[in-house]
C-alpha positions as CSV (number, residue, x, y, z in Angstrom):
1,X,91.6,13.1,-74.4
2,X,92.5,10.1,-72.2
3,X,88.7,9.4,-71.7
4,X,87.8,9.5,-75.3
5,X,90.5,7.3,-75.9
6,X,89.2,4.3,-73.6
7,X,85.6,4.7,-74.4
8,X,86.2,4.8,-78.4
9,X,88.6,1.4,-77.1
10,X,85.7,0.2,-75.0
11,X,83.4,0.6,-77.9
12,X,85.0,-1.0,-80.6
13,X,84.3,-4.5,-81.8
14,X,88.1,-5.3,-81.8
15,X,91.7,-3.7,-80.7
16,X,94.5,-3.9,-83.2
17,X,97.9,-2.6,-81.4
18,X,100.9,-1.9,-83.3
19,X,104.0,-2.2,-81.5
20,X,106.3,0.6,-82.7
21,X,109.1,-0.5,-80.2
22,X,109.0,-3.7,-82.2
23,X,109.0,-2.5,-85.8
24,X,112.3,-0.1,-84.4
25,X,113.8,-2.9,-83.4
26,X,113.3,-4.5,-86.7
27,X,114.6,-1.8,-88.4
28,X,117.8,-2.0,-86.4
29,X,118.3,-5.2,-87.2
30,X,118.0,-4.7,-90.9
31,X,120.1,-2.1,-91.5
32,X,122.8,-4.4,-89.1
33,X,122.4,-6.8,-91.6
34,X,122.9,-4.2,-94.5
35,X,126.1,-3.0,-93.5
36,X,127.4,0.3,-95.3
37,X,124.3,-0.4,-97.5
38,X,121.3,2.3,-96.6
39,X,118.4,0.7,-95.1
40,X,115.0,2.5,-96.2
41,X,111.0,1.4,-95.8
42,X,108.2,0.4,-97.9
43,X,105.6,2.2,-96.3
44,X,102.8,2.0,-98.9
45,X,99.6,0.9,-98.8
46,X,99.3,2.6,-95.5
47,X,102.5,1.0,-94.3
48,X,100.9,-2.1,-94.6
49,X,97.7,-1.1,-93.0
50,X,99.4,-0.5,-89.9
51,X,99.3,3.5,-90.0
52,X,102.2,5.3,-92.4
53,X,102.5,8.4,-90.9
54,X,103.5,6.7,-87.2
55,X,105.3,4.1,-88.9
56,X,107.1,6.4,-90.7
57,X,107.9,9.1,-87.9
58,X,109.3,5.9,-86.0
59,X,111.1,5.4,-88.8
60,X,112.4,8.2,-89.1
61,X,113.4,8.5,-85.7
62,X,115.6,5.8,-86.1
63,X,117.3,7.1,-88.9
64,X,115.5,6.1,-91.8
65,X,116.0,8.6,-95.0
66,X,114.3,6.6,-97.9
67,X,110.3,6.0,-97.8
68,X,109.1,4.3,-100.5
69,X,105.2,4.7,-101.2
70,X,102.7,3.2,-104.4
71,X,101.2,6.1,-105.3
72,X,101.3,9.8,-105.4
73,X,98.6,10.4,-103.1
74,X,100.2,8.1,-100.4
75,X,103.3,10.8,-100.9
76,X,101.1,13.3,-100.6
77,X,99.8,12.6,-97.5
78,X,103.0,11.4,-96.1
79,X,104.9,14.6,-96.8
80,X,103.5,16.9,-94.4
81,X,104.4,14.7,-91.6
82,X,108.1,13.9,-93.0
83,X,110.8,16.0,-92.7
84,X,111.5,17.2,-96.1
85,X,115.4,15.5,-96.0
86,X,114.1,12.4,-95.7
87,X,113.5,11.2,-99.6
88,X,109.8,9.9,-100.4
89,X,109.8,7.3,-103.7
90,X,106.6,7.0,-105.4
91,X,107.2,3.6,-107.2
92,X,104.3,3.9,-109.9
93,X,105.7,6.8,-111.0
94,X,103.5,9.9,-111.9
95,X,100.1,9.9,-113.1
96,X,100.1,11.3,-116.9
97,X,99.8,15.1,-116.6
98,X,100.5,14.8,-112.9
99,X,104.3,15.2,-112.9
100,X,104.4,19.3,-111.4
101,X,102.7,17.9,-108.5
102,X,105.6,15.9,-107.4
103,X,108.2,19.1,-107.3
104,X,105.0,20.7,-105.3
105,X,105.2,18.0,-102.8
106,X,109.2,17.1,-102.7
107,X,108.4,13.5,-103.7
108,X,110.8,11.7,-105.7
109,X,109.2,9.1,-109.3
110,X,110.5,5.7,-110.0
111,X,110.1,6.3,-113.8
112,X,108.8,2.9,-115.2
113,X,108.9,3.3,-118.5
114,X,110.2,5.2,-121.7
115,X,106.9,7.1,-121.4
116,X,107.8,7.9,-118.1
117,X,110.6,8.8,-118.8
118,X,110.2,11.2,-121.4
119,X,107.5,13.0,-120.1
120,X,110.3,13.9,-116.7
121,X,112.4,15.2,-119.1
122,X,110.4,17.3,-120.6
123,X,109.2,19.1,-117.4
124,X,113.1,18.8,-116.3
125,X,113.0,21.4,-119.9
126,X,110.3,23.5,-118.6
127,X,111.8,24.1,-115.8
128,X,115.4,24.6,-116.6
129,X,116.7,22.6,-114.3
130,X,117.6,18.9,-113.3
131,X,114.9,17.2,-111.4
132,X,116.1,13.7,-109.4
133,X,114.2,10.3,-110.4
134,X,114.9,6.5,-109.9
135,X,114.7,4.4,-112.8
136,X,113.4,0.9,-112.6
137,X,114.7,-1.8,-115.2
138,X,112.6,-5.3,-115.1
139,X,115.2,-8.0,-114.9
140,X,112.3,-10.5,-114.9
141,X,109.2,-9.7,-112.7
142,X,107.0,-8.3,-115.9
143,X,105.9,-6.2,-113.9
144,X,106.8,-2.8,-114.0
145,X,110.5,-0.9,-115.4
146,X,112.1,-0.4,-118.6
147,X,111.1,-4.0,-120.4
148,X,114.5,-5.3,-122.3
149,X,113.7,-3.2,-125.7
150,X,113.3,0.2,-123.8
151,X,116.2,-0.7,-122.1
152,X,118.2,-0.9,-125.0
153,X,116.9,2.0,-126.1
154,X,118.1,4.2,-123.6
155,X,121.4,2.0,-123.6
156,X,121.6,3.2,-127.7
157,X,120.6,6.9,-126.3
158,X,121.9,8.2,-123.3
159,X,120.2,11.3,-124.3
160,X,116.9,10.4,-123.0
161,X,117.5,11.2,-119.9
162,X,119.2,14.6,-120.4
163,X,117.6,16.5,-117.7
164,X,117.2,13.4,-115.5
165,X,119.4,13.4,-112.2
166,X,119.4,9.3,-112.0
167,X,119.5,9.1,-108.7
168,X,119.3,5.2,-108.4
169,X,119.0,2.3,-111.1
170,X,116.3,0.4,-109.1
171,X,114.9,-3.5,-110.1
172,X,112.5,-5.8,-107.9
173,X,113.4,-9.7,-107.2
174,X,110.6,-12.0,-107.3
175,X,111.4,-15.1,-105.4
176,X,113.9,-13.5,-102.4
177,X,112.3,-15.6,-99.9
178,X,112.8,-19.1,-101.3
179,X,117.1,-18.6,-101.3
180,X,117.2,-21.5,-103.5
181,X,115.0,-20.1,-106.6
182,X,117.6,-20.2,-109.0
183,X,115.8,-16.9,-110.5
184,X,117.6,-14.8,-107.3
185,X,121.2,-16.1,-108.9
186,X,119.6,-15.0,-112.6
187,X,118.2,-11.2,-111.7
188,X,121.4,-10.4,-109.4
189,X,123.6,-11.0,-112.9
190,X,121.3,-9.3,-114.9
191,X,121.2,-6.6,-112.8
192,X,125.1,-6.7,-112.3
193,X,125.8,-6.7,-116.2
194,X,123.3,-3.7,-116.5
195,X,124.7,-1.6,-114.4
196,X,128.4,-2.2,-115.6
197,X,127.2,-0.8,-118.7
198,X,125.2,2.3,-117.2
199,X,128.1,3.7,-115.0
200,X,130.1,3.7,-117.9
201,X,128.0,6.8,-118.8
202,X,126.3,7.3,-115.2
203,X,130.2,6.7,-113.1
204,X,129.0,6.1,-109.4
205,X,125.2,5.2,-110.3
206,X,124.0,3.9,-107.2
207,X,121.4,0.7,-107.0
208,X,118.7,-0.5,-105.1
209,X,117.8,-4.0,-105.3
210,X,116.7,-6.0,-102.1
211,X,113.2,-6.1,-100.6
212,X,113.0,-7.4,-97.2
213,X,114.0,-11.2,-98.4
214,X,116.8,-10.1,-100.8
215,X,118.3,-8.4,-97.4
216,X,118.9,-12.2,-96.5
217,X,120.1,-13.5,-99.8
218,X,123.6,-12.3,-98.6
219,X,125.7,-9.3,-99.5
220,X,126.1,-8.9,-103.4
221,X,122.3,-8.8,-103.5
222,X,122.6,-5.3,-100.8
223,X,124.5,-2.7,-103.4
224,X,123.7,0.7,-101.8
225,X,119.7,0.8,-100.8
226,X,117.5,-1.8,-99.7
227,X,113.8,-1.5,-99.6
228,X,112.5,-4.1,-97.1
229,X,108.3,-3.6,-96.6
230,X,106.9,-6.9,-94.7
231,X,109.9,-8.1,-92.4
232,X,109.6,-4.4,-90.8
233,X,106.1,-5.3,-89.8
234,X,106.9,-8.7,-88.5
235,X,106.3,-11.0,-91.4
236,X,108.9,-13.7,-91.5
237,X,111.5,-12.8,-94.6
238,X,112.5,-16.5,-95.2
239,X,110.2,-18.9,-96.3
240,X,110.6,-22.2,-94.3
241,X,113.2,-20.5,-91.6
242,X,112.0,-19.5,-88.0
243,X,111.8,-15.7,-88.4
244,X,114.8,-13.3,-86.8
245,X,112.0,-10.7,-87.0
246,X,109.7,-9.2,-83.9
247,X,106.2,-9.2,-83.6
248,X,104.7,-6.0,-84.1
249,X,101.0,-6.5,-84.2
250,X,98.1,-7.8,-81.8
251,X,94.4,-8.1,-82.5
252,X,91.7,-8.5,-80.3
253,X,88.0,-9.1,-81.2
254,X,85.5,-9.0,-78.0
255,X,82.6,-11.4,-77.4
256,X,79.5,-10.5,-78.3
257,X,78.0,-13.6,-76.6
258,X,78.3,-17.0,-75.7
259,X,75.6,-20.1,-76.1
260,X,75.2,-23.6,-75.5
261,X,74.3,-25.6,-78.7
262,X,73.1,-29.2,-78.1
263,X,75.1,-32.3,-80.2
264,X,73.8,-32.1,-84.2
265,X,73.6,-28.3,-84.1
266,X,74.9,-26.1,-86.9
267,X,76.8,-22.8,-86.7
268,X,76.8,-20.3,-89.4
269,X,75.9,-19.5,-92.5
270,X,75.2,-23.0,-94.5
271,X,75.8,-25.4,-91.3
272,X,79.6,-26.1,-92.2
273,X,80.2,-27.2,-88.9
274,X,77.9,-29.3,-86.4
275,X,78.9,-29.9,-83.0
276,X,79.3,-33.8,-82.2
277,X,78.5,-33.4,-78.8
278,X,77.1,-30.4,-76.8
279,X,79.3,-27.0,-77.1
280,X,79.5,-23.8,-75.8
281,X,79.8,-21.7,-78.7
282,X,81.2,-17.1,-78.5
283,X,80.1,-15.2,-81.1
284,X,83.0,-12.5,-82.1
285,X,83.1,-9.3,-82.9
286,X,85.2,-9.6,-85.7
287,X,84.6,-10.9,-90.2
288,X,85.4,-10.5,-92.9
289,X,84.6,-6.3,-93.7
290,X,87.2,-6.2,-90.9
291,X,89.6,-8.1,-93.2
292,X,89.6,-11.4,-91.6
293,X,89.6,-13.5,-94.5
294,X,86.3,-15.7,-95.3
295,X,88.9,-18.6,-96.0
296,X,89.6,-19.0,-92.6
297,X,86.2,-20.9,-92.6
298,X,86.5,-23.3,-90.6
299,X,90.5,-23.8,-90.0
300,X,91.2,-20.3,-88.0
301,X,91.9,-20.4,-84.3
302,X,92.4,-17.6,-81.3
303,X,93.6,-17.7,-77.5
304,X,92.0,-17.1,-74.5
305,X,94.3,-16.3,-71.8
306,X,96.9,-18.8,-73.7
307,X,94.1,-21.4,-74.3
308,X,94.0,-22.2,-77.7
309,X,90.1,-22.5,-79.3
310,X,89.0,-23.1,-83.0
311,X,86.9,-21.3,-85.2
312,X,83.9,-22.7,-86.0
313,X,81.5,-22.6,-89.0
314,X,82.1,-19.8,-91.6
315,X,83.3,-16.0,-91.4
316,X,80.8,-13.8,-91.5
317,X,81.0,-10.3,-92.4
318,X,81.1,-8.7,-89.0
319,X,81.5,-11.8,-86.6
320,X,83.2,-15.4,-86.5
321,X,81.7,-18.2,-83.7
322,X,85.0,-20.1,-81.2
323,X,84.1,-23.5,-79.7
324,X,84.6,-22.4,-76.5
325,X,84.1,-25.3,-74.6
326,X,86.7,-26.0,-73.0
327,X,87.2,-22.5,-72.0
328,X,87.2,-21.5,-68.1
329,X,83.0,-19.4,-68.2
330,X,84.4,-16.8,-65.9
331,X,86.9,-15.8,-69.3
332,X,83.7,-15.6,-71.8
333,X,81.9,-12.5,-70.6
334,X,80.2,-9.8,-73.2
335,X,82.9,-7.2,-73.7
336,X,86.0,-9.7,-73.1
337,X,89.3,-9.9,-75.5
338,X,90.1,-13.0,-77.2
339,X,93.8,-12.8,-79.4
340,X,93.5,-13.3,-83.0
341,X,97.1,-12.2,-84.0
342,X,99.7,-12.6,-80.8
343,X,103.0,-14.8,-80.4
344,X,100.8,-17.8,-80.1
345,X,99.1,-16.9,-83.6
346,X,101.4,-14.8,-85.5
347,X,100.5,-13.4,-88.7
348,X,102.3,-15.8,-90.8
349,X,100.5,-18.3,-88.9
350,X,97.0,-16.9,-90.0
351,X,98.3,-16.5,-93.1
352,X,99.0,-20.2,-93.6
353,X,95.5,-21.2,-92.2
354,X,94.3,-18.6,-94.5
355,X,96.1,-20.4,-97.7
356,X,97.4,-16.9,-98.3
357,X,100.7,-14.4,-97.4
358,X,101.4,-12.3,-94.3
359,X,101.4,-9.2,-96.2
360,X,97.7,-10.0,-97.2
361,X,97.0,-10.4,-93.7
362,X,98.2,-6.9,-92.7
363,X,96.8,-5.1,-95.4
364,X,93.4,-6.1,-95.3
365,X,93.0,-5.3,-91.3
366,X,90.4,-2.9,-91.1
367,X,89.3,0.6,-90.8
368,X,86.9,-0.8,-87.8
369,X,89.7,-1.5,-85.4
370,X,90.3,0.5,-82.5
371,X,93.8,1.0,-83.4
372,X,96.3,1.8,-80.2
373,X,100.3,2.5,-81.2
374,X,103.0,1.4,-78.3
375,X,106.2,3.5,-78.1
376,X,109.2,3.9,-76.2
């Protein structure tokens, strides 16, 4: 198994390692943060393409009881590698007709809507029994959870949810990582004032508000569950702050091969870059079908042995080209590693270059990758 390891490694065009001793480490330090307040994961969208079934189990390991997923099928998968006391939150909800599946599977809805809603209770009727959900109430995303009118419908009508064992009253904040958005002050009271009037009915209603910025926003923003997704992996939770958070990820692509280019040459597609004076130029195995983003064009950068080199000319969709010029030759072989994501390029640092977010950094890595986990 060891050899098949190292020559699917040796073949691949690029190495991404995931750092699980890291992300524990992260989770640590959020639930420290958190308090008395439960600390669960966003592990959707493939735990932010970093694997969600190791993610999780590390998770897991380190006491984690509350996954939160997108989709059924992510739940799906999940659950056979989850032990079936640790919750599992499928935040669209169910699929119309699809609601049976999720007592098959012991996964948990966030119901979304009155439709939602309604159509829970009714197989809560079938079956003669109470079957848990979370319910989600916008308090100013637009986005998804009771909008205001359903809200005061099921305010007017407690009886809608007959059936329903409310597990959690659930909302989302939209600015968390800019702590000055006056909108974090203006959900937090909404939220408060909404669920003064639900535990008047619901006494003891727990709440889950934070993502992995709201954990920072300070206590009243923690109530009993937090949901953090992107600090987990490493992504920095705070815009403009140095991050608190460990790295988690690395990627390597390898050199295809290197060439000398004479001054006035082009590189790439539609000669966006000409050399000013002669360069030696490595052709990566690494574009953007592999998720690195064509909008680093140009503005991207790796290391070599700590040397920093730019990219040159445009993404393509399987390689980029470094100016490697200043680079020692004995470093530039076929088959060698250069780092595209490692403490001296982090991924909010490619991000940035990018003109984009972290979190579309690490879930558009792709399937390509020779992917290699690190664990305790």
């Amino acid at each position: 198994m060891l050899q098949s390891m190292l020559q699917e490694a040796g073949r691949a065009g690029a190495l991404l390692t995931i750092d699980l001793r890291a992300l524990r480490a992260n989770y640590r330090y959020l639930q420290g943060r958190l308090g008395k307040a439960a600390c669960g994961a966003a592990v959707k969208a493939d735990a932010y393409g970093l694997g969600a079934i190791p993610v999780s189990k590390a998770l897991v390991d380190e006491g984690c009881r509350h996954l939160f997923v997108a989709q059924l099928e992510e739940a799906i998968s999940l659950r056979a590698h989850i032990p079936h006391d640790v919750a599992i939150y499928v935040m669209h909800g169910s699929p119309v007709g699809y609601e049976a599946e999720f007592i098959e599977y012991g996964c948990t809805p966030v119901l979304n809507s009155l439709d939602q809603i309604t159509a829970w209770r009714k197989l809560a009727q079938e079956r003669q029994e109470n079957l848990p959900a979370v319910i989600q109430i916008d308090t100013g995303m637009a986005r998804m959870g009771l909008s205001q009118a359903e809200l005061i419908t099921w305010l007017n009508d407690f009886s809608i949810t007959d059936g329903i064992d409310v597990r959690y009253a659930m909302s989302h904040l939209a600015c968390a990582e800019d702590q000055l958005d006056p909108m974090n002050q203006m959900q937090l009271k909404g939220f408060q004032n909404l669920l003064a009037q639900l535990r008047q009915h619901y006494p003891g209603l727990k709440a889950s508000f934070s993502n992995s910025s709201g954990i920072f926003l300070g206590t009243d923003f923690h109530f009993d569950l937090a949901r953090p997704g992107a600090a987990l992996y490493g992504v920095a939770p705070v815009a403009g702050q140095a991050s608190p958070m460990h790295s988690v990820v690395q990627l390597q692509g390898r050199i295809i091969q290197t060439r000398e280019i004479p001054m006035g040459a082009s590189v790439g597609y539609s000669k966006t870059w000409r050399a000013t004076q002669p360069s030696k130029i490595a052709t990566v195995s690494v574009g953007y079908a592999d998720g690195w983003l064509r909008s680093l064009s140009n503005c991207g950068v790796a290391h070599i042995a700590g040397v920093e080199v730019p990219m040159v000319g445009n993404v393509s969709m399987d390689t980029i080209t470094l100016n490697v010029s200043h680079v020692d030759p004995q470093l530039l072989y076929p088959g060698a590693l250069v780092d595209l994501i490692c403490p001296n390029n982090t991924v909010d640092q490619v991000a940035k270059r990018a003109g984009t977010i972290g979190y579309e950094i690490l879930t558009s890595l792709g399937p390509r990758y020779q992917r290699h986990y690190i664990d305790a």
